[in-house]
C-alpha positions, 0 to 999 in steps of 0.5 A: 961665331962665324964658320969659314968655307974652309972649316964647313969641307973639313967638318963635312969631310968628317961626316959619315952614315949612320941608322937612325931608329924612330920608335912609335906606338904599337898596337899592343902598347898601354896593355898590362904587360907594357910597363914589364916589356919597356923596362927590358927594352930600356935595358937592352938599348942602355946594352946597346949604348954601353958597346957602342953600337946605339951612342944615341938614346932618346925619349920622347915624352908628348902627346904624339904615337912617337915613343922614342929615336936612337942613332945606330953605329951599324948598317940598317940591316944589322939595326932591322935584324936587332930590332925584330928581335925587340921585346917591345917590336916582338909584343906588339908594343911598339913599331919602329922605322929606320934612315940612313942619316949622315952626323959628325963623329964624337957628336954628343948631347951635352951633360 
């Protein structure tokens, strides 16, 4: 399938900034409250997604310290502030980075 100029500067001319989280493994991870601070973790971010404000949550399942990524619909400063207050980041369990990263609304993973 070919895509033409003119459609490359109308779907470039869509894309906006978003906050993209990396969650990594954190000093405290493995120990015996981890499996507890990771459900409510879990729950906190699918809170996040139902309002909109983190539509894209993934696992990661390897062998690497990377635990996870998700996409925040906020500012990184909103992002910095909500993930300080992280069960997981609060424990120890995990560390996290953010970027500020441009995507296309409506971006979705397929079902």
């Amino acid at each position: 399938m070919t895509v033409t100029e003119e459609e490359m500067h109308e779907v470039l001319g869509r894309s906006r900034t978003y906050t993209l989280m990396v969650l990594r493994a954190g000093p405290n991870i493995g120990d015996d409250q981890t499996p507890s601070i990771i459900w409510e973790h879990g729950r906190r971010n699918l809170e996040a997604m139902k309002a909109g404000q983190m539509p894209v949550i993934c696992a990661v399942d390897d062998d690497t310290e990377m635990c996870g990524i998700g996409v925040f619909d906020l500012e990184p400063e909103q992002v910095r502030a909500w993930m300080e207050d992280d069960p997981g980041v609060r424990a120890g369990v995990f560390a996290y980075e953010l970027h500020v990263t441009r995507s296309f609304p409506g971006s979705t993973l397929p079902a």
